[in-house]
PyMOL commands that place a pseudoatom at each C-alpha (Angstrom):
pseudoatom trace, name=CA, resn=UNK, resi=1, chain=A, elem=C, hetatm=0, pos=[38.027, 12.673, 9.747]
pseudoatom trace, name=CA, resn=UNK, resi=2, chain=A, elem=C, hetatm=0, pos=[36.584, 11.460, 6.137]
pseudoatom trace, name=CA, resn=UNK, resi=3, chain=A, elem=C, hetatm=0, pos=[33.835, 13.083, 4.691]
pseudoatom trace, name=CA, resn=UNK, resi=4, chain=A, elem=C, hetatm=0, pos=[30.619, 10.679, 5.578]
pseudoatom trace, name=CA, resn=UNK, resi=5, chain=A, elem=C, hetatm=0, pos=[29.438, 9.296, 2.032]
pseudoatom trace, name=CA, resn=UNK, resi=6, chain=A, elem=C, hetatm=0, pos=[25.984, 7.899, 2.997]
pseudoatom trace, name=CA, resn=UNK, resi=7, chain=A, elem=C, hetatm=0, pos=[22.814, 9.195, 4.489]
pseudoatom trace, name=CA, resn=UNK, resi=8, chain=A, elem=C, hetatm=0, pos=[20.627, 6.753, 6.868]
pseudoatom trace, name=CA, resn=UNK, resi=9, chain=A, elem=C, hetatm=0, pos=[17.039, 7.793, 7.352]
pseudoatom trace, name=CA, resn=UNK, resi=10, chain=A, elem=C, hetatm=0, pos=[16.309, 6.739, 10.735]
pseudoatom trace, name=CA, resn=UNK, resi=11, chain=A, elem=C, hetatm=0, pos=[14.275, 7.050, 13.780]
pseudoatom trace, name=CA, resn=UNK, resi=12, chain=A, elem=C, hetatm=0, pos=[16.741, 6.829, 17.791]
pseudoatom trace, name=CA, resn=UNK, resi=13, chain=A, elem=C, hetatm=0, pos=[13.677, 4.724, 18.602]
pseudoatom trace, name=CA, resn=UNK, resi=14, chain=A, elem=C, hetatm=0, pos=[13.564, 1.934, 15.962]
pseudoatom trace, name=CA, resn=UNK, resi=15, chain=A, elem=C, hetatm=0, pos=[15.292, -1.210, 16.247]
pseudoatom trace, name=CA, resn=UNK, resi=16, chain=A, elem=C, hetatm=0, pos=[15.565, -2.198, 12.740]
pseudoatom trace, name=CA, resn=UNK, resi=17, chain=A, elem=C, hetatm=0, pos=[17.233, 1.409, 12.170]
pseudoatom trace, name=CA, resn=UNK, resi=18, chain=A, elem=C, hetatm=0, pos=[19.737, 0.497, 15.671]
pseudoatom trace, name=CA, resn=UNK, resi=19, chain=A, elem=C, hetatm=0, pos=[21.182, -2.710, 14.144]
pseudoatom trace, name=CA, resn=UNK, resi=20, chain=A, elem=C, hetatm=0, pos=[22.446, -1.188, 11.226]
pseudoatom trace, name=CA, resn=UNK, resi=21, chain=A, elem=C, hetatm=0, pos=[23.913, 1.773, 13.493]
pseudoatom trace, name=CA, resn=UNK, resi=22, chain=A, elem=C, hetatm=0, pos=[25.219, -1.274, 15.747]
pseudoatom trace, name=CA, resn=UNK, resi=23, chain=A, elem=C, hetatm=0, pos=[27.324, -2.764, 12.100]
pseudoatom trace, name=CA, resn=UNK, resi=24, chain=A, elem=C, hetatm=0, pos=[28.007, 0.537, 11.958]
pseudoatom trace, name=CA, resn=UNK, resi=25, chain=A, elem=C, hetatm=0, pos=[29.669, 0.787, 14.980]
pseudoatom trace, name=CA, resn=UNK, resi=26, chain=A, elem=C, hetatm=0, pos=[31.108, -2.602, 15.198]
pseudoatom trace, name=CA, resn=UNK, resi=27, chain=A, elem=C, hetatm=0, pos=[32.853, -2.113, 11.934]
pseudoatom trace, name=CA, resn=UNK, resi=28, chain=A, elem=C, hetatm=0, pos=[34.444, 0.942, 12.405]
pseudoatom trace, name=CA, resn=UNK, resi=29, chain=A, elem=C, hetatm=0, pos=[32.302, 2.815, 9.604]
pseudoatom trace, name=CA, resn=UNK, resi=30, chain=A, elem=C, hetatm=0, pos=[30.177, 5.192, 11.687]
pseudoatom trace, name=CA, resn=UNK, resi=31, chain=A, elem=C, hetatm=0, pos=[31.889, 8.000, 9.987]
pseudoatom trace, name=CA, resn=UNK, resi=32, chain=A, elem=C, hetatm=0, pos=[31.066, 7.365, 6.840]
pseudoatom trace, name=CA, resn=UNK, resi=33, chain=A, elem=C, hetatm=0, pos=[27.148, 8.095, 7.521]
pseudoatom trace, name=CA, resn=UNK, resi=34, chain=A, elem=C, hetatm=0, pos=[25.307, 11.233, 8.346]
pseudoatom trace, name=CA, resn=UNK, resi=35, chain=A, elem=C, hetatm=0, pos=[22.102, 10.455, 10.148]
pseudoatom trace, name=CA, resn=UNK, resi=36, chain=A, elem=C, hetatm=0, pos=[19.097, 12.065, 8.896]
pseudoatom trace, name=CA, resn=UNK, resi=37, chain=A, elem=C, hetatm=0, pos=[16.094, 11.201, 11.374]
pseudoatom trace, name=CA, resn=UNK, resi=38, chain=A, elem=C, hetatm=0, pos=[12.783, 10.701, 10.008]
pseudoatom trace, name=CA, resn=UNK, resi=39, chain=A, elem=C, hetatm=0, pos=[9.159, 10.928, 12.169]
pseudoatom trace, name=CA, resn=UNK, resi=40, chain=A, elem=C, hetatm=0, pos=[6.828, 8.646, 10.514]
pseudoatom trace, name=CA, resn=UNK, resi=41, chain=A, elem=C, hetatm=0, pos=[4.339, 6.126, 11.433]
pseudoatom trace, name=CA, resn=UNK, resi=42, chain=A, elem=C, hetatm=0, pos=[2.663, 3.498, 9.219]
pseudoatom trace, name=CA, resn=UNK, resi=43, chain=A, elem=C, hetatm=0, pos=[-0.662, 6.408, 8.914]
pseudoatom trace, name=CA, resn=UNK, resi=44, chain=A, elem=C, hetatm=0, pos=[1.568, 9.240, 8.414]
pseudoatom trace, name=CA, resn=UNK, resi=45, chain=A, elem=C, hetatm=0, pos=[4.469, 9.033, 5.937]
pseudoatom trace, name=CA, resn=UNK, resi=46, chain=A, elem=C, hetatm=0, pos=[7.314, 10.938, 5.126]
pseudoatom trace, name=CA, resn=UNK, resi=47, chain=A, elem=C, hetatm=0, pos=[6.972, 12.494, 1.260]
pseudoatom trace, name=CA, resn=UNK, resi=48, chain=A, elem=C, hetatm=0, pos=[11.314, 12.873, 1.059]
pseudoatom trace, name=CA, resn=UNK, resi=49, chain=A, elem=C, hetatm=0, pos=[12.154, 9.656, 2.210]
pseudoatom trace, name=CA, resn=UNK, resi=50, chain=A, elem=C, hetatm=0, pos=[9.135, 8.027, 0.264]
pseudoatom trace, name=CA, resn=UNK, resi=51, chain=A, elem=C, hetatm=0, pos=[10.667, 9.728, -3.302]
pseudoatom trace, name=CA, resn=UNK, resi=52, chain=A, elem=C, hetatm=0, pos=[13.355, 7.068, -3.466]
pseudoatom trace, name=CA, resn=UNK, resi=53, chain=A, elem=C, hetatm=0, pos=[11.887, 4.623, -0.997]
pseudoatom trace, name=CA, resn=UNK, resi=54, chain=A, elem=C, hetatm=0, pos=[8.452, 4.146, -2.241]
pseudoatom trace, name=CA, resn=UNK, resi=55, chain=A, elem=C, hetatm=0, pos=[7.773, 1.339, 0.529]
pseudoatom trace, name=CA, resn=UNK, resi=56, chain=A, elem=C, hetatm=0, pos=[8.598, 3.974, 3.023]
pseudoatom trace, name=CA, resn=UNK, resi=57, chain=A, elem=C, hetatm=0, pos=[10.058, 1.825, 5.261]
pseudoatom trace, name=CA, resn=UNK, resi=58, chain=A, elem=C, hetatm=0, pos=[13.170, 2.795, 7.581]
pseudoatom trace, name=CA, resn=UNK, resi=59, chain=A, elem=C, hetatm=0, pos=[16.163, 2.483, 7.693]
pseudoatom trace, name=CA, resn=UNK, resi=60, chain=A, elem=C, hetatm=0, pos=[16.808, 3.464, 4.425]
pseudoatom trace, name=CA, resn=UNK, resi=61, chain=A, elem=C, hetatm=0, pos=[20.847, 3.897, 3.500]
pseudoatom trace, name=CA, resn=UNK, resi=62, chain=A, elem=C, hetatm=0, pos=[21.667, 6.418, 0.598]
pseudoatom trace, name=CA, resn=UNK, resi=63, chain=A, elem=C, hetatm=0, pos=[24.439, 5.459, -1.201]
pseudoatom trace, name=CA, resn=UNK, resi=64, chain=A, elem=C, hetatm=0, pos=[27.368, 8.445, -2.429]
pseudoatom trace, name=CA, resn=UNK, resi=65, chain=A, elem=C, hetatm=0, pos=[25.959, 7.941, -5.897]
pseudoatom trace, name=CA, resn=UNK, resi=66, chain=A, elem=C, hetatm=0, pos=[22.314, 8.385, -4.929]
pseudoatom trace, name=CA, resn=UNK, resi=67, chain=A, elem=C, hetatm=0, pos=[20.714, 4.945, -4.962]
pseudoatom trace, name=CA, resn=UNK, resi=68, chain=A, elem=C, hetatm=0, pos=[19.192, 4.126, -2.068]
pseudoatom trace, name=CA, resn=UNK, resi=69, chain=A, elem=C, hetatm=0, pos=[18.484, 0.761, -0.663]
pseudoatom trace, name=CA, resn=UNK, resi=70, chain=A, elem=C, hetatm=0, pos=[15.740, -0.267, 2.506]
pseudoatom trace, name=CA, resn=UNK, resi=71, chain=A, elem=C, hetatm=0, pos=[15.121, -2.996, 4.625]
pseudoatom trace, name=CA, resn=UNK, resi=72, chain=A, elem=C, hetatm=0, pos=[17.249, -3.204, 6.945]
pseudoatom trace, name=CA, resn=UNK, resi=73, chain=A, elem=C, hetatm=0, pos=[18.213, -6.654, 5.712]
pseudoatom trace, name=CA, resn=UNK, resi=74, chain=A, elem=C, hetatm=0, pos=[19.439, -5.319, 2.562]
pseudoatom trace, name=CA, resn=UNK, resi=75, chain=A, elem=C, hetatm=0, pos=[21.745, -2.989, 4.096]
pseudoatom trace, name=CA, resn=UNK, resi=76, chain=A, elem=C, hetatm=0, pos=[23.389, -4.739, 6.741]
pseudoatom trace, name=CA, resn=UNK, resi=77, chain=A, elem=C, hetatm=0, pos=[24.495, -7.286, 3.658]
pseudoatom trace, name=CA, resn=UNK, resi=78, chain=A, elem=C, hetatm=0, pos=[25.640, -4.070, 1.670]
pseudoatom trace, name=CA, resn=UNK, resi=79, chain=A, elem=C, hetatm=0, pos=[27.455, -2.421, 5.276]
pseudoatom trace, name=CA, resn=UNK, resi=80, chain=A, elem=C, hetatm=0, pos=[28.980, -5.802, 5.846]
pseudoatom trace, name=CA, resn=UNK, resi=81, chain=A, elem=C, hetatm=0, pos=[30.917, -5.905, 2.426]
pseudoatom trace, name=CA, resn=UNK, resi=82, chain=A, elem=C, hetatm=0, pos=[32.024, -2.455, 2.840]
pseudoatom trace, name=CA, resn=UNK, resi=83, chain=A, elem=C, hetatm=0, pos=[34.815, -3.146, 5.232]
pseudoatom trace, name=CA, resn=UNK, resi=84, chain=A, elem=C, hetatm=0, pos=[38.087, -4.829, 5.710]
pseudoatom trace, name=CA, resn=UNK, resi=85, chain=A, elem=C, hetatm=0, pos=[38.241, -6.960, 8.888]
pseudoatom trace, name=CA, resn=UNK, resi=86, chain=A, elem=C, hetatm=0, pos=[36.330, -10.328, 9.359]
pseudoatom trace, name=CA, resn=UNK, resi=87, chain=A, elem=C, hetatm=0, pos=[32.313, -10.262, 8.042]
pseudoatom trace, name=CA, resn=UNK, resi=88, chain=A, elem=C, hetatm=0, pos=[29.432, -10.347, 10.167]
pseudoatom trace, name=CA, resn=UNK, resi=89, chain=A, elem=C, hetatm=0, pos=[27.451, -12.449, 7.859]
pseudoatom trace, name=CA, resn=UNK, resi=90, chain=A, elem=C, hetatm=0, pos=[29.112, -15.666, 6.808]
pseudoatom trace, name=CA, resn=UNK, resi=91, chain=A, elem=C, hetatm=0, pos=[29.454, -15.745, 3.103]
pseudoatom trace, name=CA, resn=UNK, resi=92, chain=A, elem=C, hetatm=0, pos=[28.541, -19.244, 2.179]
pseudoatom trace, name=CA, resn=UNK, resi=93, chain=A, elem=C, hetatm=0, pos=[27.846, -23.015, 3.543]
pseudoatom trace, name=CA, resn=UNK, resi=94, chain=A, elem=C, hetatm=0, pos=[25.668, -23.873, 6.563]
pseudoatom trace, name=CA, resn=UNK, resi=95, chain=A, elem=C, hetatm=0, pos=[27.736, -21.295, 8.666]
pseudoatom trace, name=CA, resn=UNK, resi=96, chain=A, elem=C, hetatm=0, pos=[25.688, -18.199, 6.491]
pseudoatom trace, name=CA, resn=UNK, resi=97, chain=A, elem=C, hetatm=0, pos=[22.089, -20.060, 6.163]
pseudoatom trace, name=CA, resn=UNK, resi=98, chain=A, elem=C, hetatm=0, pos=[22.402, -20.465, 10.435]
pseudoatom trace, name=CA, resn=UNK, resi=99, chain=A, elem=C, hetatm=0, pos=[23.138, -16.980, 11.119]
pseudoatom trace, name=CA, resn=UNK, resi=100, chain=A, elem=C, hetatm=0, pos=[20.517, -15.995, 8.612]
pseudoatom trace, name=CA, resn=UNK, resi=101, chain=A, elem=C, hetatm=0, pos=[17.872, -17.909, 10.608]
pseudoatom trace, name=CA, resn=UNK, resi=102, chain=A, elem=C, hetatm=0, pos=[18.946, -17.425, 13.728]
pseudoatom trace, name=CA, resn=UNK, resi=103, chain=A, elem=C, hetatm=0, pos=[19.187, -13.307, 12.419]
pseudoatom trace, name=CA, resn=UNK, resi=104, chain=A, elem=C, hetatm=0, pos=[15.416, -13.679, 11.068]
pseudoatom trace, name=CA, resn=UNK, resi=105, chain=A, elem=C, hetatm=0, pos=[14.055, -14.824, 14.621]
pseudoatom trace, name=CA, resn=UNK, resi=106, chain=A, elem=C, hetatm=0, pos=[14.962, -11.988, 16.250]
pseudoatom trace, name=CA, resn=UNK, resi=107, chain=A, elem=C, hetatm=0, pos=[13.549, -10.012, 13.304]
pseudoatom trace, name=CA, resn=UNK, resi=108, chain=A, elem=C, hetatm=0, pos=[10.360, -12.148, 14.437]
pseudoatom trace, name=CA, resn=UNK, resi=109, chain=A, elem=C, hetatm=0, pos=[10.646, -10.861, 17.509]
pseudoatom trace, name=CA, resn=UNK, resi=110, chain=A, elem=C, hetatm=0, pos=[11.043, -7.292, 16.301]
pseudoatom trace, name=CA, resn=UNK, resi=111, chain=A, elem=C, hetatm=0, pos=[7.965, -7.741, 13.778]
pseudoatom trace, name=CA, resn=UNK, resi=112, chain=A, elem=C, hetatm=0, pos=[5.904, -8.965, 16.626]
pseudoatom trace, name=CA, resn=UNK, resi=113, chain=A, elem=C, hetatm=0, pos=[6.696, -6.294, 19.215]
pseudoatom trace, name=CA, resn=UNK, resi=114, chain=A, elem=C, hetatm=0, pos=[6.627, -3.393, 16.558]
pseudoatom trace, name=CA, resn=UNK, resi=115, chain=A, elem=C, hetatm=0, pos=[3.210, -4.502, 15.489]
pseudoatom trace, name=CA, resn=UNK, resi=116, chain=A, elem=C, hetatm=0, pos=[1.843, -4.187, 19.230]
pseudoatom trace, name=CA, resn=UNK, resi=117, chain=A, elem=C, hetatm=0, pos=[3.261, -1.427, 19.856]
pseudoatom trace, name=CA, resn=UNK, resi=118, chain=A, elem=C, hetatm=0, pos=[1.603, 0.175, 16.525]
pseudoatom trace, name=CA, resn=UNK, resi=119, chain=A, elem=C, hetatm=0, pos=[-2.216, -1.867, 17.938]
pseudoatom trace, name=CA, resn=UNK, resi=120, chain=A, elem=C, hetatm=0, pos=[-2.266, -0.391, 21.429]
pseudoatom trace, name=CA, resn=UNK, resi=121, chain=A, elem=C, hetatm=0, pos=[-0.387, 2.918, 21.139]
pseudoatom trace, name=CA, resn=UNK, resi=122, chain=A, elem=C, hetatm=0, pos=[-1.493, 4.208, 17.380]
pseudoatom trace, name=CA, resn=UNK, resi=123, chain=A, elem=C, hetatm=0, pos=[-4.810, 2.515, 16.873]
pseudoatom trace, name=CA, resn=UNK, resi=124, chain=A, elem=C, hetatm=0, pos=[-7.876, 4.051, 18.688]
pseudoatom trace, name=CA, resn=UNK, resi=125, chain=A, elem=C, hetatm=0, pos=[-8.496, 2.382, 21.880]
pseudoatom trace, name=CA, resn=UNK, resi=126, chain=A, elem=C, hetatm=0, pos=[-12.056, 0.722, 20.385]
pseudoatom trace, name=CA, resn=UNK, resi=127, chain=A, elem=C, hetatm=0, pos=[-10.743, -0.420, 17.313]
pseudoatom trace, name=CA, resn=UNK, resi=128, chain=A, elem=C, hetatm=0, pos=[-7.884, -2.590, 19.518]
pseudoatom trace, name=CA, resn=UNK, resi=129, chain=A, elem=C, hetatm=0, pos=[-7.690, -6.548, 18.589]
pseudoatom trace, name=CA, resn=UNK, resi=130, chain=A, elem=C, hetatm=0, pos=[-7.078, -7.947, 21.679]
pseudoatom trace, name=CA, resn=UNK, resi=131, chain=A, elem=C, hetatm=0, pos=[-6.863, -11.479, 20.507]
pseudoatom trace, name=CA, resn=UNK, resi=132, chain=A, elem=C, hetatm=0, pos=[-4.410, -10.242, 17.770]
pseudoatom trace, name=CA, resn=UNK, resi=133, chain=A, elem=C, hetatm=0, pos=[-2.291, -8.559, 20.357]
pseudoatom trace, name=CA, resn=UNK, resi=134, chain=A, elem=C, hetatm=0, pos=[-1.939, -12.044, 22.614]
pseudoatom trace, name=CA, resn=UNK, resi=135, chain=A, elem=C, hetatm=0, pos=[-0.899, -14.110, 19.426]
pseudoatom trace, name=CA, resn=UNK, resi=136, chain=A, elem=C, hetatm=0, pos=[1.701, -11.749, 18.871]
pseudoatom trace, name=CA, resn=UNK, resi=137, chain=A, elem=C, hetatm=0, pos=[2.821, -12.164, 22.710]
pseudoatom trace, name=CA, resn=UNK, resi=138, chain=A, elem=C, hetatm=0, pos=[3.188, -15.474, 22.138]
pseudoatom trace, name=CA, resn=UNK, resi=139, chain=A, elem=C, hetatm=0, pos=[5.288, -15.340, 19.006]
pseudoatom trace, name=CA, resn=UNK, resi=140, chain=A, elem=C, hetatm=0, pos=[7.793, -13.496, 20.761]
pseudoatom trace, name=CA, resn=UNK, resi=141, chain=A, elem=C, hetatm=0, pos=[7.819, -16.011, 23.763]
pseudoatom trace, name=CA, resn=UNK, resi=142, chain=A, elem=C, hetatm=0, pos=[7.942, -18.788, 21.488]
pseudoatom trace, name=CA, resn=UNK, resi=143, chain=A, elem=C, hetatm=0, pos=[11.044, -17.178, 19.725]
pseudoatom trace, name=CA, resn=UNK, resi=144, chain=A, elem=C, hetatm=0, pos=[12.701, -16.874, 23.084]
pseudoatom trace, name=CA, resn=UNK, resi=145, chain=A, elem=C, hetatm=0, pos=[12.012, -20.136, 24.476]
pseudoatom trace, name=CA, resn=UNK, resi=146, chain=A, elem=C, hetatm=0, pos=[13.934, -21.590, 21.353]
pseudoatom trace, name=CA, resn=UNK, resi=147, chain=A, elem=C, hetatm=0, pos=[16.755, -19.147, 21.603]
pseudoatom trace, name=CA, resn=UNK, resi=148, chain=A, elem=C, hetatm=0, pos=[17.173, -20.040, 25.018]
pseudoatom trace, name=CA, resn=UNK, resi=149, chain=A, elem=C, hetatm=0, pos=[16.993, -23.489, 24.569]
pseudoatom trace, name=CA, resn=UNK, resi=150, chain=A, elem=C, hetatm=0, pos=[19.209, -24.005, 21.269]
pseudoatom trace, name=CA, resn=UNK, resi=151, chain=A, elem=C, hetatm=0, pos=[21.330, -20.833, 20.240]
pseudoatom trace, name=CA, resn=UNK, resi=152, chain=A, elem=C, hetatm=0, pos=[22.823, -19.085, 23.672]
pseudoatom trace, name=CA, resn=UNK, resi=153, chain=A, elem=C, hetatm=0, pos=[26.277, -21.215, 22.511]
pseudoatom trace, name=CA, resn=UNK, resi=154, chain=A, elem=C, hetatm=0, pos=[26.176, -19.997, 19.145]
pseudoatom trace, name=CA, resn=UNK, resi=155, chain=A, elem=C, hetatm=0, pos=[25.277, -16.498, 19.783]
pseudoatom trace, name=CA, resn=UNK, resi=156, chain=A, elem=C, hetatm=0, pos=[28.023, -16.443, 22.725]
pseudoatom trace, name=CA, resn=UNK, resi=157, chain=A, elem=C, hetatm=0, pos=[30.422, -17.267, 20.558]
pseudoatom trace, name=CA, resn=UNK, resi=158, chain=A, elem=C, hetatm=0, pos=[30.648, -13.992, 18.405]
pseudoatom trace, name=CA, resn=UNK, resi=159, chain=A, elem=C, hetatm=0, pos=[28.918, -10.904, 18.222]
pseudoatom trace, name=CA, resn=UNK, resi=160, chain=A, elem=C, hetatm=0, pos=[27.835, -10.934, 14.470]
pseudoatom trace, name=CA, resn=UNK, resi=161, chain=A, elem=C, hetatm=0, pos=[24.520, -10.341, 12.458]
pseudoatom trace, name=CA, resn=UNK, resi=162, chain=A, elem=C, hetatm=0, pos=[22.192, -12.817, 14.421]
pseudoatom trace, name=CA, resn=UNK, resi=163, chain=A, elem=C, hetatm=0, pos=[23.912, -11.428, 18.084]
pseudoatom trace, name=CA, resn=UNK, resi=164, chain=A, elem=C, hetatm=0, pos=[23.272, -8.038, 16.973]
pseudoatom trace, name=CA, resn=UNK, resi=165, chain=A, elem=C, hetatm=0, pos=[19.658, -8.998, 15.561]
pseudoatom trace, name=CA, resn=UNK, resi=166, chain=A, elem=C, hetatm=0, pos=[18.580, -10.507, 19.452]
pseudoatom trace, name=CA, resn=UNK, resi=167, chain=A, elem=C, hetatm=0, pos=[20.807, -7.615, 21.076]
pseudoatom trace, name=CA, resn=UNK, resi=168, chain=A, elem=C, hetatm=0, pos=[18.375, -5.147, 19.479]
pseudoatom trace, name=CA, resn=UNK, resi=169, chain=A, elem=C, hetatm=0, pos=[15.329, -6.772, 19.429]
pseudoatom trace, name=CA, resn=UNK, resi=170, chain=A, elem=C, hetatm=0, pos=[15.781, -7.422, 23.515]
pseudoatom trace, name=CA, resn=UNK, resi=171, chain=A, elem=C, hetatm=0, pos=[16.461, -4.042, 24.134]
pseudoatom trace, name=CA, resn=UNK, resi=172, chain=A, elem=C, hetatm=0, pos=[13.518, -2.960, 22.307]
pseudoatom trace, name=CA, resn=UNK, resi=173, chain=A, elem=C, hetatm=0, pos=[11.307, -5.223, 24.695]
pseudoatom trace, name=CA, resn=UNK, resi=174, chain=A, elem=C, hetatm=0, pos=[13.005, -3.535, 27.830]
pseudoatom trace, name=CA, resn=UNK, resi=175, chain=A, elem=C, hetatm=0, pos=[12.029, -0.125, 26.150]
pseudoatom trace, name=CA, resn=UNK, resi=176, chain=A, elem=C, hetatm=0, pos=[8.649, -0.770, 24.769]
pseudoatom trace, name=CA, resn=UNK, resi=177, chain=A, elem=C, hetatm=0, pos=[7.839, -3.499, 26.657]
pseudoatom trace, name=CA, resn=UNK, resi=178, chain=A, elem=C, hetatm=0, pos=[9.133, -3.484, 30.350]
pseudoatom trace, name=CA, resn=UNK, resi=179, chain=A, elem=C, hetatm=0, pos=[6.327, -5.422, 31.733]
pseudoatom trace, name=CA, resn=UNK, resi=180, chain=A, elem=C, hetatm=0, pos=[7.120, -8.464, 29.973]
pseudoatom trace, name=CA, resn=UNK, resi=181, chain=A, elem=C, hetatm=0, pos=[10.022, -8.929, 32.283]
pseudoatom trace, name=CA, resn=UNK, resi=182, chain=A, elem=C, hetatm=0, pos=[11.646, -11.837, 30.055]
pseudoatom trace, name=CA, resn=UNK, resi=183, chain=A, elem=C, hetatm=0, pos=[14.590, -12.344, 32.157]
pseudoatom trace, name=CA, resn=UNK, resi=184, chain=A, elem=C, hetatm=0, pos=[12.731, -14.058, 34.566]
pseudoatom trace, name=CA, resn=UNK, resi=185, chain=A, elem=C, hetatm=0, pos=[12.086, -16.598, 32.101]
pseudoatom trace, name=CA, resn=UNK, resi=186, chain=A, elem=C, hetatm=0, pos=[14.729, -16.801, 29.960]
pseudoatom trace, name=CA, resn=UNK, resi=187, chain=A, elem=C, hetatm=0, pos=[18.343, -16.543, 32.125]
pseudoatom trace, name=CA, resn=UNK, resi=188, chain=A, elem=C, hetatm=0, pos=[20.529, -17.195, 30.178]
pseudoatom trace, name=CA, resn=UNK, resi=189, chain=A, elem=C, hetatm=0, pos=[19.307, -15.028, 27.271]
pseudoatom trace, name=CA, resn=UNK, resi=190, chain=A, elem=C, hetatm=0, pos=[19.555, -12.529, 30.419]
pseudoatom trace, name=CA, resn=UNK, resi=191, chain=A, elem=C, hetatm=0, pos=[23.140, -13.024, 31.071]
pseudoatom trace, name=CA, resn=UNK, resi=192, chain=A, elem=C, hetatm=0, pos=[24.358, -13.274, 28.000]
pseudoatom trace, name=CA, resn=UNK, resi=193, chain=A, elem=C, hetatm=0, pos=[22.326, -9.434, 27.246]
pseudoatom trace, name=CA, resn=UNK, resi=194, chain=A, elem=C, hetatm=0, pos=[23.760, -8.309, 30.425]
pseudoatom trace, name=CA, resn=UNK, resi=195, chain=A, elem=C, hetatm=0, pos=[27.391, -8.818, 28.327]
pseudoatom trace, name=CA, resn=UNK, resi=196, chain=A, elem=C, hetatm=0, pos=[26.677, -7.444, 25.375]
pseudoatom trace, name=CA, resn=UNK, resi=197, chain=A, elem=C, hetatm=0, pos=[24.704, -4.614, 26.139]
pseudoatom trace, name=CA, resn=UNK, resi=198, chain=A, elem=C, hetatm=0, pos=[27.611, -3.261, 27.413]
pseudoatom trace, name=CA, resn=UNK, resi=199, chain=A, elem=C, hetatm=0, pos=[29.518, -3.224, 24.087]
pseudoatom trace, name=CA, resn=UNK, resi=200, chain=A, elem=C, hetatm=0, pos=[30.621, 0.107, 23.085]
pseudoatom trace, name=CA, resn=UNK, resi=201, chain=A, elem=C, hetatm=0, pos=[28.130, -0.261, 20.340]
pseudoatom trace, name=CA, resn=UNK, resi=202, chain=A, elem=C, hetatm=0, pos=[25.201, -1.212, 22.318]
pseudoatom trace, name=CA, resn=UNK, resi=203, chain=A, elem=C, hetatm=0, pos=[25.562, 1.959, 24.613]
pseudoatom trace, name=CA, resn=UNK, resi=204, chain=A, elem=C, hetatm=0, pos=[25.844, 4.514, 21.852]
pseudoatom trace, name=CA, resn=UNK, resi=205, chain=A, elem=C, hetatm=0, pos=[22.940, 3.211, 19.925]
pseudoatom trace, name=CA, resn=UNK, resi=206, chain=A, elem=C, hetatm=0, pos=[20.149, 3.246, 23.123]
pseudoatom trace, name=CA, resn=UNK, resi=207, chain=A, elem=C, hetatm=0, pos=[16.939, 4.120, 22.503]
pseudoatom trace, name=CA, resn=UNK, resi=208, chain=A, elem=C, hetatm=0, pos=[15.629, 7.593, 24.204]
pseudoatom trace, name=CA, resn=UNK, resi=209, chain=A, elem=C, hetatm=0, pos=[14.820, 7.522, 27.486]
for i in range(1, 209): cmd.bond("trace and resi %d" % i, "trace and resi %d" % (i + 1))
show_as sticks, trace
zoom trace
């Protein structure tokens, strides 16, 4: 077994940290990283992590020569031309921009259900925006609706950096948000999730119970 070269500051319960453990996976570099988990929330910050990652933001990958990069954006590009079979981000032409924008709605989707999750469970009940809350709902059903409509044939076609993007960010709404019950709505986002969440990938990366 190799020596792992990299660190990733993450949190079991963030999505933006489980799609770069799902690359991970999916390229056959889990080895290479320890996992060092971090416990912070937008109010209280972690001083290591925010030495070298002054945004504070996780995941954040260290590299075997120290740099460190964050966003998880940034280091799925970086993960993705680290190995040797076929990339998970199309390197140039239409191909690229389409799973790039088809990668940043479910990051949408992510950014909407994150923020509600930080409004109802971290802010003091009086001090909630419930109009705020709602308008974020809607994003994510909006996001859906066209995924649903325009993209299941695309993403059905190979599981790469947008099917990993909507893989996470749907399993994040089971987890945080159970009581949206989106299948209902959208079946064949449903059935294609029923699929993929059984990839080797998807399973070892859950969220805790």
């Amino acid at each position: 077994m190799a020596t792992p070269s990299m660190t990733l500051f993450h949190s079991p319960a963030s999505p933006f940290a489980r799609k770069v453990l799902v690359l991970l996976h999916e390229t056959g570099q889990r080895e290479r990283v320890t996992l060092e988990e971090v416990k912070l929330t937008p109010v209280n910050p972690d001083r290591t992590l925010n030495a070298h990652n002054p945004a504070g933001k996780i995941p954040a990958l260290r590299l075997a020569d120290g740099n460190v990069l964050y966003d998880s954006r940034v280091i799925l590009e970086y993960l993705d031309q680290q190995h040797v079979g076929e990339p998970l981000i199309p390197q140039c032409g239409a191909p690229r921009w389409r799973r790039l924008t088809l990668a940043a709605l479910a990051d949408a989707i992510l950014d909407a259900a994150v923020g509600m999750r930080y409004e109802s469970f971290l802010r003091p009940e009086d001090k909630r925006w419930p109009q705020w809350l709602e308008a974020q709902g809607e994003k994510i059903e909006r996001a859906l609706q066209q995924l649903e409509e325009q993209a299941i044939a695309e993403l059905t076609c190979r599981f790469d950096i947008a099917a990993i993007g909507l893989a996470c960010a749907l399993g994040y709404l089971d987890f945080r948000q159970p009581e949206r019950a989106w299948r209902q709505r959208f079946p064949q986002l449903a059935a294609w999730y029923a699929e993929v969440s059984q990839r080797p990938s998807m399973q070892a990366t859950q969220p805790p119970a």
